[in-house]
C-alpha positions, -999 to 999 in steps of 0.1 A, spaced: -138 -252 -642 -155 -234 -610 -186 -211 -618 -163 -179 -612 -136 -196 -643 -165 -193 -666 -181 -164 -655 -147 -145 -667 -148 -166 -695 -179 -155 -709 -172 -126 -703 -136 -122 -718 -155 -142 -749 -182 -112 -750 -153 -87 -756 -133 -104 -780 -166 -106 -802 -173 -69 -797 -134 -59 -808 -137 -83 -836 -170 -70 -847 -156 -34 -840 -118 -47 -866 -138 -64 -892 -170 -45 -897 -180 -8 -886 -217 -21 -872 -248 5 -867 -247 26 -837 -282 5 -827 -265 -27 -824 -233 -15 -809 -253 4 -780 -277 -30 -777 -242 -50 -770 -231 -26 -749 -264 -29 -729 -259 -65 -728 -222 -66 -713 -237 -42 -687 -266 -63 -682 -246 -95 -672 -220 -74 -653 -251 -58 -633 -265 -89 -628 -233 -107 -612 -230 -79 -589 -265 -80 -577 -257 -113 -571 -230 -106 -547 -202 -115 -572 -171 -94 -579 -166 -87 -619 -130 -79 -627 -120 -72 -664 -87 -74 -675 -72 -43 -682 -99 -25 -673 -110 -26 -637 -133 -43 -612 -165 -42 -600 -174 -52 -565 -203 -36 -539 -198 -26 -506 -215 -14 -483 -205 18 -465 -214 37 -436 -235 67 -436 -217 98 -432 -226 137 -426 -227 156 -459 -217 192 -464 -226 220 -483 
């Protein structure tokens, strides 16, 4: 498995345990926000890193760089 594989994995693993956390117990609005934090963490992380974060049947994640361009008012 190629670092990518298990990148997704983890990551896919990270949201079962929030939607099983979220079907079999109703946890405090702390620790959901701190796992929350966390998923963003890792996904800020990757992309910092130069890595593109795709989550299924959500979206993806990937930085570019852009031209400047002339704004108007």
């Amino acid at each position: 498995m190629n670092e990518r594989s298990e990148f997704h994995m983890k990551i896919k693993s990270c949201l079962m345990a929030l939607l099983l956390a979220a079907a079999v117990t109703v946890p405090a609005l702390a620790d959901s926000a701190e796992l929350v934090e966390r998923v963003l963490d890792i996904i800020s992380d990757k992309l910092v890193e130069g890595e593109s974060v795709k989550i299924s049947s959500f979206g993806s994640f990937v930085v570019r760089k852009k031209g400047g361009r002339t704004g108007r008012n």
